[in-house]
N, CA, C and O atoms as CSV, one atom per row, in Angstrom:
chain,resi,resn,atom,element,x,y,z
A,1,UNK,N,N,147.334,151.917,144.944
A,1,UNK,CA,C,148.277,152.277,143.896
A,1,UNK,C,C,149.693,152.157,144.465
A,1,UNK,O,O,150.003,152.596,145.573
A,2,UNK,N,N,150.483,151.567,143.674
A,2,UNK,CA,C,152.052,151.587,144.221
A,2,UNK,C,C,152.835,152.380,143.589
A,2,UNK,O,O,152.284,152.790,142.568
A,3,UNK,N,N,154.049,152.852,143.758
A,3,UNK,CA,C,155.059,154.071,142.789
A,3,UNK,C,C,156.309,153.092,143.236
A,3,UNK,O,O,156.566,152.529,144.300
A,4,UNK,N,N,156.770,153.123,142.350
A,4,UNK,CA,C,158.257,152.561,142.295
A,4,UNK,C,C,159.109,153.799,141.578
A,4,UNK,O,O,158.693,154.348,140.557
A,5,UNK,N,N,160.125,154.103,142.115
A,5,UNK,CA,C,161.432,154.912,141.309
A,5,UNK,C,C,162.697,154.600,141.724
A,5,UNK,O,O,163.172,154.695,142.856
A,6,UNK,N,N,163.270,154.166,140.570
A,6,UNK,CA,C,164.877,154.195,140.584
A,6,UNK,C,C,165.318,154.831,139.204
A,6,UNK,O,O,164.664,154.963,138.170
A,7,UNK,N,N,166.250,155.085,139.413
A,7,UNK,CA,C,167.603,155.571,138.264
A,7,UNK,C,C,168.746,154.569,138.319
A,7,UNK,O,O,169.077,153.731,139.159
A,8,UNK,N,N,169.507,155.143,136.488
A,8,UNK,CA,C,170.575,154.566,136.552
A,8,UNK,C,C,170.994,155.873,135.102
A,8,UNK,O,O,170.478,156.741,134.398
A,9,UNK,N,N,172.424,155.094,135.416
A,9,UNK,CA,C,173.216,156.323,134.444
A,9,UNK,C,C,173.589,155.083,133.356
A,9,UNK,O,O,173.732,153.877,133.560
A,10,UNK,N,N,173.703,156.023,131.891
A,10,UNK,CA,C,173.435,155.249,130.796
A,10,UNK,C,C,174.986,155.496,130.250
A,10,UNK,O,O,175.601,156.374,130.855
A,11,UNK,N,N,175.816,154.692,128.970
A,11,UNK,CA,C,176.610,155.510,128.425
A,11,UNK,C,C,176.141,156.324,126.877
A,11,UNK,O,O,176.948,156.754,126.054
A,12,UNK,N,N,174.782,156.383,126.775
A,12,UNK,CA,C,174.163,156.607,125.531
A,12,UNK,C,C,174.267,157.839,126.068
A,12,UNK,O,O,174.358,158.081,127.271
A,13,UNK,N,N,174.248,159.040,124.711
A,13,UNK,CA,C,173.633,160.257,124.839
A,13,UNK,C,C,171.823,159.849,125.008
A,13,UNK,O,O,171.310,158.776,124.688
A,14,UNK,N,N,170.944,161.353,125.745
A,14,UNK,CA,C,169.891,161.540,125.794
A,14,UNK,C,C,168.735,160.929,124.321
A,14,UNK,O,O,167.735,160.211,124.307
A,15,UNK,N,N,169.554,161.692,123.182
A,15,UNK,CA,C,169.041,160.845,121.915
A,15,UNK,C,C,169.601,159.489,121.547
A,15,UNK,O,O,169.203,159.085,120.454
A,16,UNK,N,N,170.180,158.930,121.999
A,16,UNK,CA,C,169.940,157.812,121.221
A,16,UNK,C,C,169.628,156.959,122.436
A,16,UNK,O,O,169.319,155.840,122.027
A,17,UNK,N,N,169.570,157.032,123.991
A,17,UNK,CA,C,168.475,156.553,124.805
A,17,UNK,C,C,167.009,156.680,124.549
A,17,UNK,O,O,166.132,155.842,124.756
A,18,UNK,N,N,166.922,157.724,124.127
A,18,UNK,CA,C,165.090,157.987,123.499
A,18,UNK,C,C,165.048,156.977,122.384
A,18,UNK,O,O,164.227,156.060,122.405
A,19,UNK,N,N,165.747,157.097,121.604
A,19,UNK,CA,C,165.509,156.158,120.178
A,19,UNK,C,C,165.894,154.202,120.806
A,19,UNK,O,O,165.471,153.168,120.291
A,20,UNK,N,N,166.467,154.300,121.573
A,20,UNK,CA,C,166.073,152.752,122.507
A,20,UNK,C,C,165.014,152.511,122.771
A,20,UNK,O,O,164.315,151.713,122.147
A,21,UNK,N,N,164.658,153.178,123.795
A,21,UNK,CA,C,163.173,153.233,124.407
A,21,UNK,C,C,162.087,153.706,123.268
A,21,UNK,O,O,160.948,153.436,123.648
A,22,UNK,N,N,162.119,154.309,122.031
A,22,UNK,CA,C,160.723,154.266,121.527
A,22,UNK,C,C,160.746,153.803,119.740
A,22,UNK,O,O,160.084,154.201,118.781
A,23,UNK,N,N,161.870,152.761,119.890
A,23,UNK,CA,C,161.990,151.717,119.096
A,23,UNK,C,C,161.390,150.585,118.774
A,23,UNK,O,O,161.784,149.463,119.091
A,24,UNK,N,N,160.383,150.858,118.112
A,24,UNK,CA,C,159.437,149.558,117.914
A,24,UNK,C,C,159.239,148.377,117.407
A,24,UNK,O,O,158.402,147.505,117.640
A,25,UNK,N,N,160.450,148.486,116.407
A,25,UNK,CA,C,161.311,147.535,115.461
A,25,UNK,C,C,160.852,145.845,115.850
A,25,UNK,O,O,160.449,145.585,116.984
A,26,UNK,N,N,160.955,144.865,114.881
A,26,UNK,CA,C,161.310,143.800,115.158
A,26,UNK,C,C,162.331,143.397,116.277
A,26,UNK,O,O,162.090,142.456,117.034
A,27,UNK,N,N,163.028,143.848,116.326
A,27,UNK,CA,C,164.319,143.901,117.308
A,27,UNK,C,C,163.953,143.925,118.177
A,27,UNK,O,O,164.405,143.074,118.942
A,28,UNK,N,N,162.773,144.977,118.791
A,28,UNK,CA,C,162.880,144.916,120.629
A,28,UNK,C,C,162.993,143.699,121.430
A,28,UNK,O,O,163.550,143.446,122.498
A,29,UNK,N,N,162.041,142.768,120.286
A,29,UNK,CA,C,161.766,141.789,121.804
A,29,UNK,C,C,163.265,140.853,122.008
A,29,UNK,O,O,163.435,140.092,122.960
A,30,UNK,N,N,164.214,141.071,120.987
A,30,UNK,CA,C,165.465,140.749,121.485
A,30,UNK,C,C,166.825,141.679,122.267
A,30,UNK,O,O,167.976,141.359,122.562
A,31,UNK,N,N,165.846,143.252,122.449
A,31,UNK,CA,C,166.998,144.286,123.379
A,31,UNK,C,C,166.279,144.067,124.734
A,31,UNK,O,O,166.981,144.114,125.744
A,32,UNK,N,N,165.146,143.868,124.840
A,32,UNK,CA,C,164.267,144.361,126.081
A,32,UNK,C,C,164.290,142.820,126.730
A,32,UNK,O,O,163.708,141.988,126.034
A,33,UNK,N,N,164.747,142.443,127.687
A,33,UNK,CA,C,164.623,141.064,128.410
A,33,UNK,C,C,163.085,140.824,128.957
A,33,UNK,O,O,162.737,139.685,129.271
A,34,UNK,N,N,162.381,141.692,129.037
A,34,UNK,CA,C,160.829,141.476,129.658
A,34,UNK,C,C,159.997,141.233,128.752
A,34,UNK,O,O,158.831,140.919,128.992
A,35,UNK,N,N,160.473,141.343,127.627
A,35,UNK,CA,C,159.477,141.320,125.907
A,35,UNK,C,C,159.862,139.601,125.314
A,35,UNK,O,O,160.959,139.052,125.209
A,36,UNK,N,N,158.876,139.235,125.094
A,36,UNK,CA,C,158.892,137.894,123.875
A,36,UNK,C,C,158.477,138.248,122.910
A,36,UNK,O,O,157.762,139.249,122.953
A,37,UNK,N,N,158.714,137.640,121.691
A,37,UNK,CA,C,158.017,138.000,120.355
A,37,UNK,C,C,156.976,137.565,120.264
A,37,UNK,O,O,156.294,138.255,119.507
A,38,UNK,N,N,156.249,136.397,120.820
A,38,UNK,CA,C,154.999,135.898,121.407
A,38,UNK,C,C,154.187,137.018,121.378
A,38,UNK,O,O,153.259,137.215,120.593
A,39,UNK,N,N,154.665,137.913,122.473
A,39,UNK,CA,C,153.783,138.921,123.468
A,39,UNK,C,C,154.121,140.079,122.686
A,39,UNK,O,O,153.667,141.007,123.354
A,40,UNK,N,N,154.662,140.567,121.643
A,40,UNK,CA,C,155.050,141.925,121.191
A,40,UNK,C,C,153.978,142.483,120.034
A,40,UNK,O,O,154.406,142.358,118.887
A,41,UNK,N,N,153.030,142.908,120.124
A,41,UNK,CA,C,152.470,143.937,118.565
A,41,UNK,C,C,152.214,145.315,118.562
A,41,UNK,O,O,151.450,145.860,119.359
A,42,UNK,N,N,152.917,145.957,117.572
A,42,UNK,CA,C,152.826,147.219,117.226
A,42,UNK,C,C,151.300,147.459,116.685
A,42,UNK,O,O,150.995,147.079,115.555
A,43,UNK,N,N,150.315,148.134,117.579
A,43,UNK,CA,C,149.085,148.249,117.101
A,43,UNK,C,C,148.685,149.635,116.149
A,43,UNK,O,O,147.890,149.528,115.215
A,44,UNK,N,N,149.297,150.868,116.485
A,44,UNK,CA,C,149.465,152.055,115.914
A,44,UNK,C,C,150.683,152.476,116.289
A,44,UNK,O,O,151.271,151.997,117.259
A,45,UNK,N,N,151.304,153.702,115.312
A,45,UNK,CA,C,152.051,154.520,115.454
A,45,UNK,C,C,152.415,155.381,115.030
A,45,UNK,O,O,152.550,155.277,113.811
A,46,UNK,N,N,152.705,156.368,115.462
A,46,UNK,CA,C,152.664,157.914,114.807
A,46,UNK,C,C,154.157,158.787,114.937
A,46,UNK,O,O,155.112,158.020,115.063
A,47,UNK,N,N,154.467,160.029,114.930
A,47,UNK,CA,C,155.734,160.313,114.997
A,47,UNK,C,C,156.223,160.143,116.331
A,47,UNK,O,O,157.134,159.386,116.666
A,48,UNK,N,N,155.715,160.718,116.892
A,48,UNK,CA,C,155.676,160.673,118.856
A,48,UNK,C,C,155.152,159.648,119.460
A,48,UNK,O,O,155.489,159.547,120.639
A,49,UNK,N,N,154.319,158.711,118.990
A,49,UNK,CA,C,153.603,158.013,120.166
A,49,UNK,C,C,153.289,156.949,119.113
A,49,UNK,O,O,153.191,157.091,117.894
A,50,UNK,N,N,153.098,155.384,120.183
A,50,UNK,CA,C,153.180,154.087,119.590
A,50,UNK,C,C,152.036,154.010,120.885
A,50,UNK,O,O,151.972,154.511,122.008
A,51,UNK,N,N,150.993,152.895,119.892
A,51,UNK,CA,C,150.299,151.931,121.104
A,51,UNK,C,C,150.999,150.334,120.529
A,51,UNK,O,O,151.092,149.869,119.393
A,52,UNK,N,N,151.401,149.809,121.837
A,52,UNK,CA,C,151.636,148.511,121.594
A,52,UNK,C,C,151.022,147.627,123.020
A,52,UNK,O,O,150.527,148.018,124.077
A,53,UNK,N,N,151.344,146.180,122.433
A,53,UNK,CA,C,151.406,145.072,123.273
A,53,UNK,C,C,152.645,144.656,123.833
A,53,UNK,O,O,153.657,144.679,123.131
A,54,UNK,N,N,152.691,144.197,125.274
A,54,UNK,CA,C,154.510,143.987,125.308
A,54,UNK,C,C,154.240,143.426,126.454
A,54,UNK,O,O,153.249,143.649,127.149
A,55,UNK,N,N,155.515,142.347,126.775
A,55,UNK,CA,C,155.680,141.514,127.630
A,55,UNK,C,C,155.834,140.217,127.663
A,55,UNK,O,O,156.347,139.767,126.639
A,56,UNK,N,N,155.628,139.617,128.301
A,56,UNK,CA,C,155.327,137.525,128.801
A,56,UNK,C,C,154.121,137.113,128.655
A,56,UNK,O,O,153.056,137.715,128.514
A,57,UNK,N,N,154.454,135.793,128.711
A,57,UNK,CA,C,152.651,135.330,129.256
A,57,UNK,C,C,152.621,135.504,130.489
A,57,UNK,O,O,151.449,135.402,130.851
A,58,UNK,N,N,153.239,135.699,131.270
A,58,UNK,CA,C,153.215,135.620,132.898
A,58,UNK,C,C,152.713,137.357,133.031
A,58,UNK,O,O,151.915,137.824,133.844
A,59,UNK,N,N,153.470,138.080,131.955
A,59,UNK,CA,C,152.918,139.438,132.605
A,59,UNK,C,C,152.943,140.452,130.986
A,59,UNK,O,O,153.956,140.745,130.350
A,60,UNK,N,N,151.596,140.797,130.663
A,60,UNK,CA,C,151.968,141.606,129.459
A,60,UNK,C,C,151.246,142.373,129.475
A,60,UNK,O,O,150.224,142.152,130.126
A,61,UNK,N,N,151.420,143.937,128.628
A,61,UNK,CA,C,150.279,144.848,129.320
A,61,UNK,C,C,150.181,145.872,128.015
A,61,UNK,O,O,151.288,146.226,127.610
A,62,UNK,N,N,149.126,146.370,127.340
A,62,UNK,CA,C,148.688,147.376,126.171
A,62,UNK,C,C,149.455,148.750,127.059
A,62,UNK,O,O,149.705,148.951,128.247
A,63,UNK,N,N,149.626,149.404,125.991
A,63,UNK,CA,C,149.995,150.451,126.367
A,63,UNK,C,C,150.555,151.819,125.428
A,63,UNK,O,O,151.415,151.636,124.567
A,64,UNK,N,N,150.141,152.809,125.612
A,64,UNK,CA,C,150.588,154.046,124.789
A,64,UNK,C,C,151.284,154.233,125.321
A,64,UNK,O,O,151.448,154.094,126.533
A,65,UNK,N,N,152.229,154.807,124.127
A,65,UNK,CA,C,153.876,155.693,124.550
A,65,UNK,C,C,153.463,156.464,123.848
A,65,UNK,O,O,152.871,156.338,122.776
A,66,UNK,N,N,154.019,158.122,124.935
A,66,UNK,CA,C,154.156,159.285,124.266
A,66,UNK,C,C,155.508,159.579,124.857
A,66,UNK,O,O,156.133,159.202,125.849
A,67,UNK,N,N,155.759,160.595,123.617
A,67,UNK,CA,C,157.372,160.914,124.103
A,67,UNK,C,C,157.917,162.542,123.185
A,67,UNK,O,O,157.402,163.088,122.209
A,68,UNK,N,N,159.115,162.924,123.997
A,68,UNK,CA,C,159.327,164.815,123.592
A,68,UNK,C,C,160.359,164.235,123.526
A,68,UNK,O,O,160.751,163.495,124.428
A,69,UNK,N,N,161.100,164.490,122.282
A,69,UNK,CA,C,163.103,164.023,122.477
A,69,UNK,C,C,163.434,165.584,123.041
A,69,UNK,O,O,164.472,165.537,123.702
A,70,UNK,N,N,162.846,167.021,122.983
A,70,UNK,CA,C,163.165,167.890,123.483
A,70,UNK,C,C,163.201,167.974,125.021
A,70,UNK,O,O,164.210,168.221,125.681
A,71,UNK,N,N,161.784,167.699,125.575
A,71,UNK,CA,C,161.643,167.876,126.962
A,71,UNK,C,C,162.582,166.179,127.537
A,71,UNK,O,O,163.077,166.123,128.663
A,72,UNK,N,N,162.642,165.301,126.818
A,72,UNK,CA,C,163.926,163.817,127.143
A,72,UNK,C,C,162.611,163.593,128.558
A,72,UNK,O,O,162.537,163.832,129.763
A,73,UNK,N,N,161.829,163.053,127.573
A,73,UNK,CA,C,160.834,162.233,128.533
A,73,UNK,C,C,159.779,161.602,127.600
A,73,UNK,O,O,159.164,162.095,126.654
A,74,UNK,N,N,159.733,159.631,128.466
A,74,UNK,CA,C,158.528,159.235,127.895
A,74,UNK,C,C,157.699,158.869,128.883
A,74,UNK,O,O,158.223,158.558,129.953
A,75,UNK,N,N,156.643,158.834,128.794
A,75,UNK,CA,C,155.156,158.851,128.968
A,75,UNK,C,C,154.238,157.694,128.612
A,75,UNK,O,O,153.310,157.778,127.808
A,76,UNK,N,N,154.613,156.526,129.340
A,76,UNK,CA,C,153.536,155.293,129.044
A,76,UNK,C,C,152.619,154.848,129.726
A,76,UNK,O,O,153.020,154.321,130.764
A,77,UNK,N,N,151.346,154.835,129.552
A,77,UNK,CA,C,150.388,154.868,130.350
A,77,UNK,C,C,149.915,153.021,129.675
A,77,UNK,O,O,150.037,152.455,128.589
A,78,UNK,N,N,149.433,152.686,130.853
A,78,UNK,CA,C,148.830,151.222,130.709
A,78,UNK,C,C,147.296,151.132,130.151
A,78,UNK,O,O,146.356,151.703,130.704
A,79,UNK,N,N,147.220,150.601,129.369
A,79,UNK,CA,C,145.907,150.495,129.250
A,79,UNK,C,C,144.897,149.522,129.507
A,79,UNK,O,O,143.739,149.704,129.885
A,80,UNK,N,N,145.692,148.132,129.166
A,80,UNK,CA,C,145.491,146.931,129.509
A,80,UNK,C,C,146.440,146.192,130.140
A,80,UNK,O,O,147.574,146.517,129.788
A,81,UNK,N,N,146.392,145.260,130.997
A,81,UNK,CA,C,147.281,144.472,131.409
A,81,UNK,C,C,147.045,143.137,132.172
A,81,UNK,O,O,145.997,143.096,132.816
A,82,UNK,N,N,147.930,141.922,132.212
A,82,UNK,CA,C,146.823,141.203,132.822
A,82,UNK,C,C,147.240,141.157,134.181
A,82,UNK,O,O,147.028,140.059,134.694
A,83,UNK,N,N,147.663,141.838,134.782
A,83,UNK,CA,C,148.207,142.431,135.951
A,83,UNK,C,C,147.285,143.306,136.465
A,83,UNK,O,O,146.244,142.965,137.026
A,84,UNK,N,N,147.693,144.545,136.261
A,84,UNK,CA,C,147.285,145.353,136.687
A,84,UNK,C,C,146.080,146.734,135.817
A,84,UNK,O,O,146.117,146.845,134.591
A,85,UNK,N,N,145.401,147.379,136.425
A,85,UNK,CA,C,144.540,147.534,135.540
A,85,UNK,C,C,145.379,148.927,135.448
A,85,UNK,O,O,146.459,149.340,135.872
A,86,UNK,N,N,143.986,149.576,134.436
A,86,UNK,CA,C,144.561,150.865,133.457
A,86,UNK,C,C,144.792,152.020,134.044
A,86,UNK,O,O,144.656,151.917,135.263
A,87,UNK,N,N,145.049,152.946,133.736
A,87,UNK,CA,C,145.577,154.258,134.090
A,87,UNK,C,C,147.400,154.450,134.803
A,87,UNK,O,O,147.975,155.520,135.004
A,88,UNK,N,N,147.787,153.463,134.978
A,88,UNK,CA,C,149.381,153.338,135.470
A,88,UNK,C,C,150.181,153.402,134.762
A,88,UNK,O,O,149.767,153.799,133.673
A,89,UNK,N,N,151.515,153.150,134.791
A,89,UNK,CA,C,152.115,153.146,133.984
A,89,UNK,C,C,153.804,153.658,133.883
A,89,UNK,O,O,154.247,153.433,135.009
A,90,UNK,N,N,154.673,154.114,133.215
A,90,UNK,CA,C,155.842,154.714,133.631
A,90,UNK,C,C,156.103,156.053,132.936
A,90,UNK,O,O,155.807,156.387,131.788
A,91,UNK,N,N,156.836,156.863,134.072
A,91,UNK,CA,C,157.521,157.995,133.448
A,91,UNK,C,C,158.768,157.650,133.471
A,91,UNK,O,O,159.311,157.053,134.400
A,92,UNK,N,N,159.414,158.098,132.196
A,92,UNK,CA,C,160.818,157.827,132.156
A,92,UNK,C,C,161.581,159.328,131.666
A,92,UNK,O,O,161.279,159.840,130.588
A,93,UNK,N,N,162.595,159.953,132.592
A,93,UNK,CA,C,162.841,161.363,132.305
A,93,UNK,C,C,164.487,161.037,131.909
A,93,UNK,O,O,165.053,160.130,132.519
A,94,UNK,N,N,165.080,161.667,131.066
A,94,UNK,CA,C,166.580,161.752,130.677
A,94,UNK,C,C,166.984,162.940,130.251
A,94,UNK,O,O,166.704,163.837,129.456
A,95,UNK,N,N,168.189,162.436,131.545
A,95,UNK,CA,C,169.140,164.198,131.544
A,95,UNK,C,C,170.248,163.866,131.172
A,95,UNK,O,O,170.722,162.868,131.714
A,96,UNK,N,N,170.971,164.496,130.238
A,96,UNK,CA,C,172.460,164.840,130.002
A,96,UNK,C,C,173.256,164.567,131.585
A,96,UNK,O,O,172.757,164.944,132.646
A,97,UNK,N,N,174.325,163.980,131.494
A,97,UNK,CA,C,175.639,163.733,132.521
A,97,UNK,C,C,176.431,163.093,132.286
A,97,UNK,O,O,176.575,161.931,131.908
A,98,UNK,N,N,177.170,164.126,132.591
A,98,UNK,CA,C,179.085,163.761,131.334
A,98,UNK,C,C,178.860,163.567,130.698
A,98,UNK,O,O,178.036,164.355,130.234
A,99,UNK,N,N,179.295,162.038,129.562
A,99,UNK,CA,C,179.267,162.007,128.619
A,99,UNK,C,C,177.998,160.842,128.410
A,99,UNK,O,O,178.182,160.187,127.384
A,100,UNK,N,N,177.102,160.560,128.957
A,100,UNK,CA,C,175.664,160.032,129.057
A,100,UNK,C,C,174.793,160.755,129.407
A,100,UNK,O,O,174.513,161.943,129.245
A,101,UNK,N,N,174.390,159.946,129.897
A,101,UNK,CA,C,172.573,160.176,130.554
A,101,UNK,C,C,172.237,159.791,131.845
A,101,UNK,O,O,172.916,158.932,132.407
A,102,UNK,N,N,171.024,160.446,132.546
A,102,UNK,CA,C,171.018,159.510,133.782
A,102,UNK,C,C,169.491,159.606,133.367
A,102,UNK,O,O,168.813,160.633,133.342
A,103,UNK,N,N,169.063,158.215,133.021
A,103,UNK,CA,C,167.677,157.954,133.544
A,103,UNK,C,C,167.054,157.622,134.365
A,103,UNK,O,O,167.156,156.458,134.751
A,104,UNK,N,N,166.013,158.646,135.062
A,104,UNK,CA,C,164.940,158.471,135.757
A,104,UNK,C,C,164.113,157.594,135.373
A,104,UNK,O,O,164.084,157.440,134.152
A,105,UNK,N,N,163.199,156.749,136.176
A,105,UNK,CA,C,162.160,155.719,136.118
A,105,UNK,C,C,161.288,156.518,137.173
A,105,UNK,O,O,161.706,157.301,138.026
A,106,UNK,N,N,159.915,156.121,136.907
A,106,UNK,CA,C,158.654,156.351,138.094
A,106,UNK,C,C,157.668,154.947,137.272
A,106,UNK,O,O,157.577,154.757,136.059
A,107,UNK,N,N,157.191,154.333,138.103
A,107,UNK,CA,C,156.446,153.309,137.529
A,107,UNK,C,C,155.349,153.203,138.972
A,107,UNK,O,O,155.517,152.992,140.173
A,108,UNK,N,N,153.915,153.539,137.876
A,108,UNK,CA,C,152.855,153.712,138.751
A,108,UNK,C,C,152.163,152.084,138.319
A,108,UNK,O,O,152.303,151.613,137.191
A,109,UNK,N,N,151.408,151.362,139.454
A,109,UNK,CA,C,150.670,150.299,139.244
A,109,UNK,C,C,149.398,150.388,139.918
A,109,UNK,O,O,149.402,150.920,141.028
A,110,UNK,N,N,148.211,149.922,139.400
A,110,UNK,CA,C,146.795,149.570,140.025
A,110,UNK,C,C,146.481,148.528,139.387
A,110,UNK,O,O,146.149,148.213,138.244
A,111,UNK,N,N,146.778,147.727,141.066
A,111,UNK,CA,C,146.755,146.343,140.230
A,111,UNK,C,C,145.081,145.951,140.261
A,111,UNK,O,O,144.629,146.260,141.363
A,112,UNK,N,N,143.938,145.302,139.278
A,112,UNK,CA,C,143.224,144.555,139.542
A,112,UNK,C,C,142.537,143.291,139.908
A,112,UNK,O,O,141.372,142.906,140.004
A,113,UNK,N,N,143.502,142.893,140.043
A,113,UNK,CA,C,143.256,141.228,140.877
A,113,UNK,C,C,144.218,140.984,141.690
A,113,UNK,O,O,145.364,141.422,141.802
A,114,UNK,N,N,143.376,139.952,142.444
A,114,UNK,CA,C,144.361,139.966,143.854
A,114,UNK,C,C,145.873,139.359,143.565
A,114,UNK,O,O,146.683,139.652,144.444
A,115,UNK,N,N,146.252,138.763,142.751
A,115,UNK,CA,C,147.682,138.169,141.752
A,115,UNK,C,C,148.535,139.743,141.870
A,115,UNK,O,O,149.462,140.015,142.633
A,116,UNK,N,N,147.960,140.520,140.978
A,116,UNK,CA,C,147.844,141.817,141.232
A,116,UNK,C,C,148.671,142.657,142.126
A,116,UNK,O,O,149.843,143.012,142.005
A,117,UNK,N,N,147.756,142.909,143.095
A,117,UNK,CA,C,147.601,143.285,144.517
A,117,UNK,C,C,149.051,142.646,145.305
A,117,UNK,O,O,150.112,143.180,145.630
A,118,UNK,N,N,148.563,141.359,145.418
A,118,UNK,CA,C,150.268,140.578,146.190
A,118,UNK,C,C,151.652,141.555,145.291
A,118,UNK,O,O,152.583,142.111,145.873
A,119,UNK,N,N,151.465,141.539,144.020
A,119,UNK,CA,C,152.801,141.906,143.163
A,119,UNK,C,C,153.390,143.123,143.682
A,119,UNK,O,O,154.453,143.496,144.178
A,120,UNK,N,N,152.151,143.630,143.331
A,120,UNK,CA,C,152.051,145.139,143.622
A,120,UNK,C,C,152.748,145.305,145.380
A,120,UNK,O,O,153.669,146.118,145.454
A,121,UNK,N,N,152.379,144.647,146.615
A,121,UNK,CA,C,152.912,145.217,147.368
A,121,UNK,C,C,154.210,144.973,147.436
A,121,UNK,O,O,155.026,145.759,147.916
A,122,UNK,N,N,154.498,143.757,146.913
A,122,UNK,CA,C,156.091,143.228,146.600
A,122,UNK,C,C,156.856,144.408,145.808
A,122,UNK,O,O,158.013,144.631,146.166
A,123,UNK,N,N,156.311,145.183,144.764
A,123,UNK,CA,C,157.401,145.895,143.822
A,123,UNK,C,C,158.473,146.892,144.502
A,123,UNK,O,O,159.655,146.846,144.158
A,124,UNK,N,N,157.976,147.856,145.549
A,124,UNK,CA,C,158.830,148.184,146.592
A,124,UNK,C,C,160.044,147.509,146.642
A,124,UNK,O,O,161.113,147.895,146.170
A,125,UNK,N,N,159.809,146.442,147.263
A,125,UNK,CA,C,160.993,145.730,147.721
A,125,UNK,C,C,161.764,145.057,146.301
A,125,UNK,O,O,162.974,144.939,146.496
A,126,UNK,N,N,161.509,144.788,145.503
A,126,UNK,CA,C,161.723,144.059,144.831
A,126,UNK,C,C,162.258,144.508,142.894
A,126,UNK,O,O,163.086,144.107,142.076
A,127,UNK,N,N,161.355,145.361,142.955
A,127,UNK,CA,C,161.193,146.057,141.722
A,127,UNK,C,C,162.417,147.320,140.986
A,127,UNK,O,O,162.688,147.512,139.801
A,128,UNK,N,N,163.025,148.101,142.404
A,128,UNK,CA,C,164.239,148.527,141.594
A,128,UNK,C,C,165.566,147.984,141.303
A,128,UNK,O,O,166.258,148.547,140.454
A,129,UNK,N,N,165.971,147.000,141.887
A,129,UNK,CA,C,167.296,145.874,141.094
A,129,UNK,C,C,166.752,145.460,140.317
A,129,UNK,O,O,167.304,145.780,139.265
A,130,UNK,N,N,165.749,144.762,140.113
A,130,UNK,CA,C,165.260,143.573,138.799
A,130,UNK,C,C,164.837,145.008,137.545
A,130,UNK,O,O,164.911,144.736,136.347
A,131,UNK,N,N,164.560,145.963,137.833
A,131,UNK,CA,C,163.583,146.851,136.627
A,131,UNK,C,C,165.495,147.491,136.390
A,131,UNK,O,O,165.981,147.017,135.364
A,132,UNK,N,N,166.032,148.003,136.827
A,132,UNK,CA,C,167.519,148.887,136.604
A,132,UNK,C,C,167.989,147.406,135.664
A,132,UNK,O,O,167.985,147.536,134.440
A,133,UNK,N,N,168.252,146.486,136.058
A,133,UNK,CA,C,168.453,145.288,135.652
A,133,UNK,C,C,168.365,145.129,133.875
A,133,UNK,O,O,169.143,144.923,132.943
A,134,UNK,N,N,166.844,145.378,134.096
A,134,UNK,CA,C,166.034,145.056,133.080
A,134,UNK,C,C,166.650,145.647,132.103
A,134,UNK,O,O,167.125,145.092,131.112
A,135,UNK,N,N,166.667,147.537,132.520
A,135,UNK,CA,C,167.180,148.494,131.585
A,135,UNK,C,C,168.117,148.544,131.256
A,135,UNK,O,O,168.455,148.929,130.137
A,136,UNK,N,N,168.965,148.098,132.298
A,136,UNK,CA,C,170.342,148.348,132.208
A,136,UNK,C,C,171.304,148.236,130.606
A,136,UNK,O,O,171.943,149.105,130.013
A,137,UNK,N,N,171.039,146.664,130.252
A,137,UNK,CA,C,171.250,146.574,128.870
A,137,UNK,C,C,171.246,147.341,127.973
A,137,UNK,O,O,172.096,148.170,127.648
A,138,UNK,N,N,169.668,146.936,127.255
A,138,UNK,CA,C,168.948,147.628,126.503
A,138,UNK,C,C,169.812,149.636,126.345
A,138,UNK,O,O,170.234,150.309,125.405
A,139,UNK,N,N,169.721,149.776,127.352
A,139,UNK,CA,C,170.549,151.414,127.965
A,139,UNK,C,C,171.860,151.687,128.048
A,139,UNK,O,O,172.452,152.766,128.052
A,140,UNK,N,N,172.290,150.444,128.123
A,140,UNK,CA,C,173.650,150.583,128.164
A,140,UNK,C,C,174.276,150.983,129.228
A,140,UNK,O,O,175.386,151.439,128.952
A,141,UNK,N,N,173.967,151.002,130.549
A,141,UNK,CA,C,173.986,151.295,132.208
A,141,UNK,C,C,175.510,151.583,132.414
A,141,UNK,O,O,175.880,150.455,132.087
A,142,UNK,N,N,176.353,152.056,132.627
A,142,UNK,CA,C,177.325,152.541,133.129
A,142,UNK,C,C,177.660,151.542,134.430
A,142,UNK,O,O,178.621,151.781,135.161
């Protein structure tokens, strides 16, 4: 299993970073740089929690989001992926600072194939510029 964590500070308040991140809209796959519309389907969704599809062809993975706009944390666990297998996934925590946010990232992986495995020991090194990157936008990164 690998853990990756980085942060970055947002200029969004806490709510309307949550409403980024658990925005399911047509739109994402043009805020989120890791999403194609190819790879994007909203399979269920409820007030708190979405299962979707998301990603590339190179890397896309099922997954439930749960989320508290009170406790300013989401909760996505992997279910499928063609990466890495199930139970992983990210915590994403957001705190008030100044006049933003600073979001936390934790991103757990078990990868199942050796494709996988290589990625996986790479994300360490590799995974918090390109993932802050990723968010940065979408978040509005300071």
């Amino acid at each position: 299993m690998t853990v990756v964590r980085f942060h970055l500070l947002s200029s969004l308040t806490p709510a309307a970073a949550m409403r980024v991140l658990t925005d399911f809209g047509p739109a994402r796959a043009q805020s989120w740089p890791s999403i194609d519309a190819q790879h994007f389907t909203v399979h269920q969704q409820g007030e708190s929690w979405a299962e979707v599809t998301e990603g590339t062809a190179a890397a896309w993975e099922r997954a439930r989001y749960e989320w508290d706009p009170e406790q300013g944390r989401v909760v996505i666990t992997t279910l499928d992926s063609k990466l890495f297998g199930p139970g992983g996934g990210w915590d994403i925590r957001l705190t008030p600072e100044g006049d933003g946010t600073r979001v936390d990232v934790e991103l757990t992986r078990r990868p199942r194939t050796l494709k996988g495995k290589l990625l996986a020991a790479l994300l360490p090194l590799a995974a918090p510029s390109s993932l802050r990157k990723s968010f940065g936008e979408p978040l509005k990164a300071k």
